[in-house]
N, C-alpha and C positions, 0 to 999 in steps of 0.2 A: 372092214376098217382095220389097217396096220397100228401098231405102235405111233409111228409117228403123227400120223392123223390124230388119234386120240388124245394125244397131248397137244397138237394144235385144237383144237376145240376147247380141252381145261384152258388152255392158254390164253385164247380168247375170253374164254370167262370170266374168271379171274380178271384180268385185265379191265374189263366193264362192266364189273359187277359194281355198284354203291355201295356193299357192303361184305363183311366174309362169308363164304361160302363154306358148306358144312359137306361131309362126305355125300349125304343124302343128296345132298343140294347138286354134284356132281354127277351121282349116280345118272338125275333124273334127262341129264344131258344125252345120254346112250342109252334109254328106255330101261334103266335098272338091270341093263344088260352086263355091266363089269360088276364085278362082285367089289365090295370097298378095300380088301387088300389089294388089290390093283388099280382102284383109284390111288391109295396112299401111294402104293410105288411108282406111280405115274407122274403124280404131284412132288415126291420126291427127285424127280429126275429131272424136273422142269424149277425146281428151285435150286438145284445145284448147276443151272446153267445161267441161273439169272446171281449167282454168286457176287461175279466177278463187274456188273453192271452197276448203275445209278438206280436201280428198283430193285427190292430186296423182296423176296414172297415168304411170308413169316407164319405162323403157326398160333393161333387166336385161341379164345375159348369157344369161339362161335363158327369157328372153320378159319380158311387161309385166305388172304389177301394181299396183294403186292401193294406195300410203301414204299416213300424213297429211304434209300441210304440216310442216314442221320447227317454225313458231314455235309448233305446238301443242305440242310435247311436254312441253313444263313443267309443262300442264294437265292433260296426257293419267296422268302419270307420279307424280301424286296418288290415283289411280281404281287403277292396280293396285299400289303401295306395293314395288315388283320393282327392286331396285338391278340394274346391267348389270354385269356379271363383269369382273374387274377383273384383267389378268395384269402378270406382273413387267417389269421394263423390258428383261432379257435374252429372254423370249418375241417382244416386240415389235421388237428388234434382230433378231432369229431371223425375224420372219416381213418385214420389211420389208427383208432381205437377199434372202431367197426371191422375193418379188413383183418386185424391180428386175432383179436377175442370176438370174434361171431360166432354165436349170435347176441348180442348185449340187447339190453333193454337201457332207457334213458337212464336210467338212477344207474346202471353197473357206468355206462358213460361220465355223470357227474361223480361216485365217488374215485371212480380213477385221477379227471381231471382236477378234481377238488373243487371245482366251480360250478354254477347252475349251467346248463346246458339250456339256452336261447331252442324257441318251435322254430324259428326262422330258421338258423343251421341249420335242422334237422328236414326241414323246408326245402332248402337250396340243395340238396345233394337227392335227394328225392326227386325234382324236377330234373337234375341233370342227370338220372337213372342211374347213379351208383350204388344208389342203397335204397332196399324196400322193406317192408314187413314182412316177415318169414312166418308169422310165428306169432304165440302168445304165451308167454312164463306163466307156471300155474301156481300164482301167490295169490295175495290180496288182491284185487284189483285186476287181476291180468293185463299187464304189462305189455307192448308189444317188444317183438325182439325183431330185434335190423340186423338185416347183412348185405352183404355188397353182391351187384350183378354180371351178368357176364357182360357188360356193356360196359362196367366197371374196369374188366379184366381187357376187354378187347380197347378202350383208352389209353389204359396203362401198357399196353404190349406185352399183355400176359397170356398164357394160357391154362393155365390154374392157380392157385393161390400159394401152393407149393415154391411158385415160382417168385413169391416175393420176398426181397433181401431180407436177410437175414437181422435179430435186432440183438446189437451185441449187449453180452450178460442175461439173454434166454437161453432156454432149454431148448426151442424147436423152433422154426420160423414162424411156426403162427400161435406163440405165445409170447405176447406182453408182458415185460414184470412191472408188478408193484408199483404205485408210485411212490417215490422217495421222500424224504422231508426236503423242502427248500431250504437254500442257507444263502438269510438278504446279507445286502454287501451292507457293513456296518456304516455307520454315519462318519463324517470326515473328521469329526476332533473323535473319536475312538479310534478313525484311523489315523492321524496326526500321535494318540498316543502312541500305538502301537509300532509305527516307526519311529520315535522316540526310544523306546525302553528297547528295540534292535539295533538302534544307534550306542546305545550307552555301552553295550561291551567292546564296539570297536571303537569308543572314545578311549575308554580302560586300558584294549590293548595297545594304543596309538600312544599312548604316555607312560604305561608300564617299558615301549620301548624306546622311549626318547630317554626316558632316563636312565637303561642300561648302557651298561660304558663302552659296550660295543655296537650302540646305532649311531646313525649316519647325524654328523652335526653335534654330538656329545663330545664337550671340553672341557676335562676334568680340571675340577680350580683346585689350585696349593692351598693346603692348609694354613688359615693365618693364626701364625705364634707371636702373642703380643711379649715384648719384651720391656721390661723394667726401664728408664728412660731418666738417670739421677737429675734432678733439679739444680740448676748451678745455686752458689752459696749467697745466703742475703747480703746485699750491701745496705751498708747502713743511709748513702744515701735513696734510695729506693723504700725505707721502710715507713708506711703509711701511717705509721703513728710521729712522724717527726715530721719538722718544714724544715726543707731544704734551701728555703730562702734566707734563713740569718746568715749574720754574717763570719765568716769565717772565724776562729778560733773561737767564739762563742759555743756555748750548749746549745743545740737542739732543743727547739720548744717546741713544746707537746702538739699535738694537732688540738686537745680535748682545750688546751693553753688560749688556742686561739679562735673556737668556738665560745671561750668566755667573754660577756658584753664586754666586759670592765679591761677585756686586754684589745680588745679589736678596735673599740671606740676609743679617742683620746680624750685624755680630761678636756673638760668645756676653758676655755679662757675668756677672762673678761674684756669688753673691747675698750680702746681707750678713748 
């Protein structure tokens, strides 16, 4: 068997396998007749052909397997009308603690998360074979410790753990820091104050510059100089203590003259 045969045959397998195939698993194809560095560079030469195609042959924790290209799936995901399962945001806390700090036990999970960690979570990703018991911590109790499977890795399009992003502000991709303190958003009249008292120096500076003499709309007023204003001279008829009513060449009778009964009233006459 040439070259080329032998990677038609991987090629074939691959292709109708259910699930990835492991070196071994290829070996067993030519009676454990090729040694596995020439399985790999056989497999290598068969995925650098399938490059430039609609099916990509990718590299697993569990061996290799041809999926399609990612920009198909949009297209692909109209053909089987199948939403993808969709878990809570505490499942996804739960398992993306597990994958960076494995092996944890349930309490290293709640004090991270700060909250009780639900059996059921730990339930659900068990059933979906992402995470198992590895293990038992040797405390009080023993504890079990979880960690995530290769079934975990081969979901994810991994092929070791090495290979999962990076978290920014750790030290190495598979440690987790710390959890932080939380900081709740304040209630609305603390935050009504607080844009208040932000407000108050651009009120300050909005009128410190209305009233310099060089912003926009400032018109300086002249200063008013009151000035002394002579009273014209009394005239005798004008003065409130006399009636201007007698008659002429006569004195001026008093005003105080003709608030007396005896000058307002006329003597009584008797009738005849």
């Amino acid at each position: 068997m040439n070259t080329d045969e032998a990677k038609a045959v991987i090629e074939a397998a691959l292709l109708s396998a259910p699930q990835p195939l492991s070196i071994n698993d290829l070996r067993r194809l030519f009676d454990d007749s090729l040694a596995p560095d020439a399985i790999r560079a056989l497999v290598n030469d068969i995925g650098f052909v399938w490059q430039t195609r609609s099916l990509r042959l990718v590299e697993l924790a569990s061996g290799w397997r041809f999926q399609t290209a990612p920009e198909f799936a949009r297209f692909l995901d109209r053909l089987t009308g199948e939403k993808p399962p969709k878990y809570s945001r505490a499942v996804m806390e739960t398992l993306a603690i597990i994958a960076y700090r494995q092996p944890v036990t349930r309490g290293d999970i709640e004090e991270i998360r700060g909250v009780m960690v639900s059996p059921q979570i730990i339930r659900t990703l068990e059933e979906r074979g992402w995470i198992e018991v590895i293990g038992h911590k040797d405390s009080a109790g023993r504890p079990s410790l979880f960690g995530t499977t290769r079934r975990f890795l081969d979901d994810m399009g991994l092929g070791a753990l090495s290979q999962l992003p990076p978290l920014e502000g750790a030290g190495s991709p598979t440690e987790l820091p710390l959890q932080q303190a939380i900081e709740f958003e304040p209630p609305a009249e603390a935050a009504a104050a607080r844009e208040a008292e932000a407000a108050e120096p651009e009120v300050a500076a909005l009128s410190a510059d209305a009233s310099a003499p060089d912003a926009p709309g400032f018109v300086a007023s002249e200063p008013v100089v009151s000035e002394e204003v002579p009273l014209p001279e009394a005239d005798a008829s004008c003065n409130p203590e006399t009636d201007s009513s007698n008659p002429p060449g006569e004195p001026p009778q008093a005003v105080s003259d003709l608030r007396d009964p005896a000058a307002v009233s006329p003597e009584p006459r008797e009738l005849p």
